[in-house]
ZASE-320109 format. One record per residue (C-alpha): residue in one letter; x, y, z. Coordinates in steps of 0.1 Angstrom, whole numbers, plus 2048, in hexadecimal, padded with zeros to 3 digits. Layout:
N
aXYZ
...
This chain:
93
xE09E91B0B
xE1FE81AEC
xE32E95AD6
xE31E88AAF
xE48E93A9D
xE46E90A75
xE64E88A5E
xE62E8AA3B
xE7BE71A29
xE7CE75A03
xE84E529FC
xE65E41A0C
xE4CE5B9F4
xE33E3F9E6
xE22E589C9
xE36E519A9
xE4DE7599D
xE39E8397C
xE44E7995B
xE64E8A950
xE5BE9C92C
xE76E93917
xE7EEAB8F2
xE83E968D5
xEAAE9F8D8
xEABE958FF
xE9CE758F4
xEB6E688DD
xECEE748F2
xEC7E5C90C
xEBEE448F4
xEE2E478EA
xEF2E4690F
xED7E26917
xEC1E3992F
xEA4E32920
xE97E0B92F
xE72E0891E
xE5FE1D904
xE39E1C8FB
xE36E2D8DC
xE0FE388CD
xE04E3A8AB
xE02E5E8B1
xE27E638B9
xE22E688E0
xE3AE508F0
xE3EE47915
xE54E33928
xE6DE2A93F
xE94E3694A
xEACE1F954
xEA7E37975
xE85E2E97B
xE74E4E973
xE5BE4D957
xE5CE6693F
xE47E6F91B
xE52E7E8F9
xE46E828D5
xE54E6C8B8
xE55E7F894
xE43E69876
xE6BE73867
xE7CE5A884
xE73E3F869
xE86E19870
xEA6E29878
xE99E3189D
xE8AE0F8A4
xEB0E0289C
xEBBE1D8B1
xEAAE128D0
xEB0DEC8CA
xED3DF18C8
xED1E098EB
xEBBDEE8F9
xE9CDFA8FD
xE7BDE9900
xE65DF48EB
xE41DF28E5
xE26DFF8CD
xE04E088D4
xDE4E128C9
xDC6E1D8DB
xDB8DFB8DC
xDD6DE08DE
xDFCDDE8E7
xE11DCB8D2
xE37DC98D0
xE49DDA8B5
xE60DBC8B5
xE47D9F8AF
């Protein structure tokens, strides 16, 4: 009679980690220390992306961030994108 034996290893997981909800605040924070890599951002203000770390995370943009934002993140970096429901176009086209 064999004997399995089961070990779990953390690395070798192969379902993606949830989306890390990020507060407005948090966001520009590690907009700031260039730990935000990419950055989907809906008409709506919802905004998704990626971390320099990998992990994907979400937040809401206020109507208020204006221009200023946009040259925020392209100085930090970032990729970003805008989207509707129906298309994806770059911000930066």
């Amino acid at each position: 009679m064999a004997l399995v034996v089961s070990i779990w290893v953390p690395g070798l997981r192969t379902s993606k980690p949830t989306s890390l909800s990020l507060t407005y605040s948090e966001f520009l924070s590690d907009v700031d220390s260039h730990q935000i890599k990419t950055i989907t951002i809906q008409s709506s203000g919802q905004a998704s992306g990626t971390l320099s770390n990998g992990h994907d995370y979400t937040t809401t943009i206020p109507a208020q961030a204006g221009s200023g934002l946009l040259d925020r993140m392209e100085k930090a970096g970032v990729s970003v994108t805008a989207s509707t429901s129906a298309s994806t176009t770059s911000v930066w086209s």
